[in-house]
Residue frames as qw, qx, qy, qz and C-alpha x, y, z in Angstrom:
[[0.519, 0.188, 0.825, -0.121, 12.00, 20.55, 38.66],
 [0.671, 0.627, 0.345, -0.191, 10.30, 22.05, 35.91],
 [0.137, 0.734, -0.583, -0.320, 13.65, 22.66, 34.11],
 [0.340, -0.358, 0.870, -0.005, 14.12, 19.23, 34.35],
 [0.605, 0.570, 0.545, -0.115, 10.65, 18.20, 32.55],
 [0.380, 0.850, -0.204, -0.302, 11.66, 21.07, 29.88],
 [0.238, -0.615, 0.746, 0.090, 14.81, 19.63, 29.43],
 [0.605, 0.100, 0.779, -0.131, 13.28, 16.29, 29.07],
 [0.548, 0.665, 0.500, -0.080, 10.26, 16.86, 26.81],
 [0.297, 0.743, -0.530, -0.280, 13.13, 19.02, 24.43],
 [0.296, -0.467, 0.832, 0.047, 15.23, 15.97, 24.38],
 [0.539, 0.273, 0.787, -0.125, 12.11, 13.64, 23.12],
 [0.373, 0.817, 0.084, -0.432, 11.31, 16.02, 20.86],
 [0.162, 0.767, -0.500, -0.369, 14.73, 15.93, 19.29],
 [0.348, -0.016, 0.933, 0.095, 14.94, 11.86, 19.40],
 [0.501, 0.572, 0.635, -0.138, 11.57, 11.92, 17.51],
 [0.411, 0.831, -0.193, -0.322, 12.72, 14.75, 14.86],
 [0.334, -0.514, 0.764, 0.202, 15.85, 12.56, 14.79],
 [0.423, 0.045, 0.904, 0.035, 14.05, 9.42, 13.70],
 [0.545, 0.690, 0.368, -0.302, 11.47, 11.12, 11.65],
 [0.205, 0.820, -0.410, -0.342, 14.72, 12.68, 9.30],
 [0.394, -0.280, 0.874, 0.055, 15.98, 9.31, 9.38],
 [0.622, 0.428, 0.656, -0.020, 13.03, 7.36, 8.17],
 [0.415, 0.862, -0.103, -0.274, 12.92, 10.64, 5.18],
 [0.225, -0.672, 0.673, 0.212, 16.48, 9.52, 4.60],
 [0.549, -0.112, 0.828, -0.038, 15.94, 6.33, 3.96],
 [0.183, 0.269, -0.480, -0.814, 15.46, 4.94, 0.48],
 [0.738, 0.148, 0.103, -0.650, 12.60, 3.73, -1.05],
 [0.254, -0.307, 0.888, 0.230, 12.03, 0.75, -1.53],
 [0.774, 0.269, -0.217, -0.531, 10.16, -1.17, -4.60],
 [0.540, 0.349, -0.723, -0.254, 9.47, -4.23, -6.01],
 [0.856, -0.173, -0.488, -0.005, 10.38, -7.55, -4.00],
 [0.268, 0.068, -0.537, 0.797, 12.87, -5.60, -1.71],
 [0.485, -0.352, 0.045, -0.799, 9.39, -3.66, -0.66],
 [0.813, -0.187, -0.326, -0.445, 7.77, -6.84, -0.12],
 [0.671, 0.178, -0.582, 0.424, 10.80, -8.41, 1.37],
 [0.150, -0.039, -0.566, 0.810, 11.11, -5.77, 4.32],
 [0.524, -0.270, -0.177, -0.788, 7.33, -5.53, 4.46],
 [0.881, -0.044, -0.439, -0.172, 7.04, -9.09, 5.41],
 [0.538, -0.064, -0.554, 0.632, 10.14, -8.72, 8.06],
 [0.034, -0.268, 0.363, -0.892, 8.88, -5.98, 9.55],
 [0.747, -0.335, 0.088, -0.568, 5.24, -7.71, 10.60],
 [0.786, -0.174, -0.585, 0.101, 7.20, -10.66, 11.03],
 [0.222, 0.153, -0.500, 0.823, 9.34, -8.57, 14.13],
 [0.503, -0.244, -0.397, -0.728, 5.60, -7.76, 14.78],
 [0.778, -0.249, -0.397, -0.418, 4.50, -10.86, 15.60],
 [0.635, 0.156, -0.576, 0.491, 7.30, -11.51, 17.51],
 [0.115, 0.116, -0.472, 0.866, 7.09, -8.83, 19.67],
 [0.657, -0.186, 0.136, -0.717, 3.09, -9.77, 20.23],
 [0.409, -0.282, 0.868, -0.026, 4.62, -13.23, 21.02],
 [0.849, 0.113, 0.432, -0.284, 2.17, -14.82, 18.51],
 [0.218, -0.580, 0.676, 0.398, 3.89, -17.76, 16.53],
 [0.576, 0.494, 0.651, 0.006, 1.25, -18.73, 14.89],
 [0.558, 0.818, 0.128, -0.058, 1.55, -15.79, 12.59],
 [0.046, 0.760, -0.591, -0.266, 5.32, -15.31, 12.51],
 [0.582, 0.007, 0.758, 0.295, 5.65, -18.99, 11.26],
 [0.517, 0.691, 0.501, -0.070, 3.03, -18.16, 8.61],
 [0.157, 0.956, -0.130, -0.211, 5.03, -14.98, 7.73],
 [0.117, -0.630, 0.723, 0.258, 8.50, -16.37, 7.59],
 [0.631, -0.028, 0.708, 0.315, 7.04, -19.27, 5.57],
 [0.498, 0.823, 0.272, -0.027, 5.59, -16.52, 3.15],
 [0.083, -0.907, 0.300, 0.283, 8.93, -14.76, 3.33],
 [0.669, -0.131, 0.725, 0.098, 10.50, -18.08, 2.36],
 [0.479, 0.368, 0.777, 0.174, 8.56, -18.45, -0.70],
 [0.191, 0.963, -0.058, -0.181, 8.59, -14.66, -1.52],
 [0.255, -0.783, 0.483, 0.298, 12.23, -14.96, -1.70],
 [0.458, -0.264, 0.771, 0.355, 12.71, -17.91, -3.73],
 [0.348, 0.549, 0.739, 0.175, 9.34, -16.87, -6.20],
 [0.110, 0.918, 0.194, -0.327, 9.49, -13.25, -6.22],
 [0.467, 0.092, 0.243, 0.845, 11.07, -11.41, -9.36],
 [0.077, 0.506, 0.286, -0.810, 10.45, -7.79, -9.78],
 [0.287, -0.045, -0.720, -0.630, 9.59, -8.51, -14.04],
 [0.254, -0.364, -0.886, -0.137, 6.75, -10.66, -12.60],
 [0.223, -0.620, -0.540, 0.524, 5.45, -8.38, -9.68],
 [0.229, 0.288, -0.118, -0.922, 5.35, -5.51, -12.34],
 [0.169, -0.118, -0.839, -0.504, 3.42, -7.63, -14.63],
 [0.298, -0.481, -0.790, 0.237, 0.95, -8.91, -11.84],
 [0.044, -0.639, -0.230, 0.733, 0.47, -4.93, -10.79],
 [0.255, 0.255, -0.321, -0.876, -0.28, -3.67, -14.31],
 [0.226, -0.240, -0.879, -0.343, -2.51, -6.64, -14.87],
 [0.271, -0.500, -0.775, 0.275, -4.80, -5.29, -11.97],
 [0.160, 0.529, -0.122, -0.824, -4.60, -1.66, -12.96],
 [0.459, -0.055, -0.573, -0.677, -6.21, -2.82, -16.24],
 [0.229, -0.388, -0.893, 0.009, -8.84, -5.04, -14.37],
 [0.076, -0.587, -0.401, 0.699, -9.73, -1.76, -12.40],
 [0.107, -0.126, 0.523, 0.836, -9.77, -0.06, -15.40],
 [0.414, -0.338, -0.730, -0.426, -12.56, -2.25, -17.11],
 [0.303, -0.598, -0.674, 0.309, -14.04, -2.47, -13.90],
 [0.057, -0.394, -0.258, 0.880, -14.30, 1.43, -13.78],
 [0.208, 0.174, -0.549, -0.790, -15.19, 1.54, -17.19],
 [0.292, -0.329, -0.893, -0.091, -18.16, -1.03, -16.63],
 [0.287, -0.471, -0.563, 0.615, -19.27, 0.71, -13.54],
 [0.137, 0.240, -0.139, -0.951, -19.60, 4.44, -15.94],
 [0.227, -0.027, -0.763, -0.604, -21.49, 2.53, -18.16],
 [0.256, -0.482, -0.816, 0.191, -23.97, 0.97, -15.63],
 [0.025, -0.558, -0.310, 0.769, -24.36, 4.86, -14.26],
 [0.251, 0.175, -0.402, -0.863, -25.40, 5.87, -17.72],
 [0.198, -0.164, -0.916, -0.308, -27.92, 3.46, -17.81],
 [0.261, -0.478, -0.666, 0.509, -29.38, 4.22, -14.78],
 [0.011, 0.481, 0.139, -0.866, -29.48, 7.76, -15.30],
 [0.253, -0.029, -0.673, -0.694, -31.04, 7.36, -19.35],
 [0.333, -0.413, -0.846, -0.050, -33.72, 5.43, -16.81],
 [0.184, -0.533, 0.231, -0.793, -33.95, 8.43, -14.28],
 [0.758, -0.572, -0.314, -0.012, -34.40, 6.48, -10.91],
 [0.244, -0.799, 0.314, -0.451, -32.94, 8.49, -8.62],
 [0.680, -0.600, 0.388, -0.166, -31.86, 5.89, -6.26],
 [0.837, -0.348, 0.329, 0.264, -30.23, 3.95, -8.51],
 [0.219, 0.945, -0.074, 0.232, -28.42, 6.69, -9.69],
 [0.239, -0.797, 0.448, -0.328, -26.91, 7.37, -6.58],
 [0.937, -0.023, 0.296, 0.186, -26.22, 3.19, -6.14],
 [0.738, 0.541, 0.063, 0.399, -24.19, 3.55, -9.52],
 [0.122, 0.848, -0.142, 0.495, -22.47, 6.46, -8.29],
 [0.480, -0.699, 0.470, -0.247, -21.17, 5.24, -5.04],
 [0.893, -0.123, 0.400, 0.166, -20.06, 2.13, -6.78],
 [0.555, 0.809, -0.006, 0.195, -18.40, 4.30, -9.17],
 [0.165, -0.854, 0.387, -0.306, -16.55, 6.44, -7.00],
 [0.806, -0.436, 0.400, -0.028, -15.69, 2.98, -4.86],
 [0.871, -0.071, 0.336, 0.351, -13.97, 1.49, -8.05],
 [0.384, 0.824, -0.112, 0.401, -12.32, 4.54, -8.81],
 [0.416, -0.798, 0.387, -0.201, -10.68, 4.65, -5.70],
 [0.923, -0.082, 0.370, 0.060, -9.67, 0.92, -5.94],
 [0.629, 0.615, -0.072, 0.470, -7.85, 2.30, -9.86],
 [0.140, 0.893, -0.261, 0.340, -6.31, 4.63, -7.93],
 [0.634, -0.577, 0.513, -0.043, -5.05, 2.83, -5.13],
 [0.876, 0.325, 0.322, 0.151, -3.63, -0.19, -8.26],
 [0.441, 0.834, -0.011, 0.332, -1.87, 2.72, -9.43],
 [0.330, -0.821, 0.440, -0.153, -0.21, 3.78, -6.66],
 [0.886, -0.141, 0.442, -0.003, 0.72, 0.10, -6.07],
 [0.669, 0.672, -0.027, 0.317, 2.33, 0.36, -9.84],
 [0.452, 0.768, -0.195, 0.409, 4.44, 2.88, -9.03],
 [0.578, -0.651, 0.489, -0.052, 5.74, 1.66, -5.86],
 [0.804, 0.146, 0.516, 0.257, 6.87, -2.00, -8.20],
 [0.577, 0.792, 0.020, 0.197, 8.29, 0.50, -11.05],
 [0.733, 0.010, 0.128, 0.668, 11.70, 0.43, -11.52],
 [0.030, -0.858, -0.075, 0.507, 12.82, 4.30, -10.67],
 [0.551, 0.830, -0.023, 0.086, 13.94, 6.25, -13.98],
 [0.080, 0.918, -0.342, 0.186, 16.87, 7.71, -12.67],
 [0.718, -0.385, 0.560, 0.150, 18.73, 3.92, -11.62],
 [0.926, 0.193, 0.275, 0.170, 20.05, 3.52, -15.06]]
């Protein structure tokens, strides 16, 4: 019997290393194909949590992704929001220097957790970039 569990719980193991190499395998995807199999994959989602209220919603966004979505525009739209974060960090330093030239301590530390918050926001904008960036090495 307990050979038989062993046996098993190897076996699961190896399906699950299987599928993990797989997914590694698999290329990335950017742009509007990202968005494309982003959008199918919560539509299958909704399906499979029966609710058709949101898989209509999805497949009419997919709809309208597909027939509105170039990848020129969806870089454009993603570098326009990395610079808004930008300024918005850059605002945010500027406010902490004030604060601190004022020495209040508490809103110091305000400025400074709203710093850190829209630094995290640039960084996450960035990332977002370089998922929508055409890889170097396709031309």
């Amino acid at each position: 019997m307990k050979f038989l569990s062993s046996l098993f719980a190897i076996a699961a193991c190896g399906l699950l290393a299987a599928s993990v190499f797989a997914a590694e395998q698999a290329p990335q995807l950017s742009g509007c194909a990202a968005k494309r199999q982003d959008i199918t994959t919560q539509i299958e989602n909704a399906k499979a949590a029966g609710n058709a209220g949101q898989q209509a919603g999805l497949e009419k966004a997919l709809s309208e992704m597909n027939a509105n979505c170039t990848d020129a525009d969806l870089l454009k739209q993603q570098e326009q929001k990395v610079l808004d974060a930008k300024r918005e960090v850059s605002r945010r330093q500027a406010d902490l220097n004030k604060a601190m030239s004022k020495g209040d301590p508490e809103k110091i530390d305000k400025r400074k957790d709203k710093l850190a918050e829209s630094r995290k926001e640039l960084q996450d904008e960035q990332e977002k970039l370089e998922k929508v960036q055409p890889d170097e090495d396709d031309d």
